[in-house]
N, C-alpha and C positions, 0 to 999 in steps of 0.2 A: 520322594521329597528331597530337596536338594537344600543341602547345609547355606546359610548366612553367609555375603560377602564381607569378610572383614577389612577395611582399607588398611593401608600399609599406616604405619605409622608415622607421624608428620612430624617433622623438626616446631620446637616450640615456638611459637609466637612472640617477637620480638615486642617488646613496652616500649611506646614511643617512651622517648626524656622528656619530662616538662618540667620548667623554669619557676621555680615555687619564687614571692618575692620575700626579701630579707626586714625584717624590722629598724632595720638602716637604712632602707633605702636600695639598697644593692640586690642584685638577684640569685640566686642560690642555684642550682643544675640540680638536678637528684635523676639516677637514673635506677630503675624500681629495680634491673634485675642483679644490684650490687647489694655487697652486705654494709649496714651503716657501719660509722667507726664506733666502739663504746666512748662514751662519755668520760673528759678527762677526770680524774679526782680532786676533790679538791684539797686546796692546801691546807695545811694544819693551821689549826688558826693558833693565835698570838695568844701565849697566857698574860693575862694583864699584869695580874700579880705573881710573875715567874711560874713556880710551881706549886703554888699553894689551890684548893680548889675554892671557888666563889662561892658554891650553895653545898653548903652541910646536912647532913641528917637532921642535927639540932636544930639548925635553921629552918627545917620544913615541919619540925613536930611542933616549933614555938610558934609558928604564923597559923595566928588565929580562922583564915579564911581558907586554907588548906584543910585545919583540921575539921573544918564544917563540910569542906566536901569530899572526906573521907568518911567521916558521919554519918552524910547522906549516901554515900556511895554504897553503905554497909547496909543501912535500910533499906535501898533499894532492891539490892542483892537477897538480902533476907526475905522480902516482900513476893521475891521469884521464886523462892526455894532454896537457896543458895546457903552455904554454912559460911561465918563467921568471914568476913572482908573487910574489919574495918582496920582500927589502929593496930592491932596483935599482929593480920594479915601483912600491910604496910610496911612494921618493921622487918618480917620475917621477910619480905624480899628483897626490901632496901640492902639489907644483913647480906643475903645471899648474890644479891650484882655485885656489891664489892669482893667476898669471898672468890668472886669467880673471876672479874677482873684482876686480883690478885695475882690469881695462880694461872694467868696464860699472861702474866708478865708486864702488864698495864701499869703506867705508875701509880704512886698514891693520891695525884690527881684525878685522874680518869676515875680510878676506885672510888671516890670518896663522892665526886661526881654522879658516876651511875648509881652509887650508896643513896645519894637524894633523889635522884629520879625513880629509885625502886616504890 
């Protein structure tokens, strides 16, 4: 019995270019066996009110329609099995994004910031 011819190994297969079109109107080149560029950053945006932050903690425990769907958010949770996610849960994170903001040097913008989004 006589072993399998294995063919040599072939240089890769060149991707044709093709001509994607642009949302302006203009045409775009893309050639598939390039690496894309990463996407630029975007710029910091403008504090309106210098450095003060816009949405507070306070602010998000006083608006009435927040606190209904943390409420719900808690029963739901509870409904699954889940322990305790409502207002107690909410602060405890709130508390700890600023805490952490803090201490990798974030100002008391950012902090107070991520403080309401916790």
């Amino acid at each position: 019995m006589t072993d399998p011819v294995i063919p040599p190994d072939e240089p890769p297969v060149q991707t044709p270019v093709e001509t994607l079109p642009d949302t302006t109107g203009a045409s775009t080149v893309v050639a598939s066996d390039t690496t894309p560029e990463p996407a630029p950053l975007p710029a910091e945006p403008s504090s309106p009110a210098g450095d003060v932050a816009t949405v507070t903690l306070e602010d998000v425990q006083a608006n009435e329609e927040l606190s209904r769907f943390i409420a719900s958010a808690d029963r739901v949770m509870d409904a699954m099995g889940f322990t305790e996610h409502g207002f107690r849960h909410a602060n405890l994170v709130a508390r700890i994004a600023f805490q952490v903001l803090s201490r990798l040097g974030y100002g008391e913008r950012d902090a107070t910031l991520a403080c309401g989004a916790g």
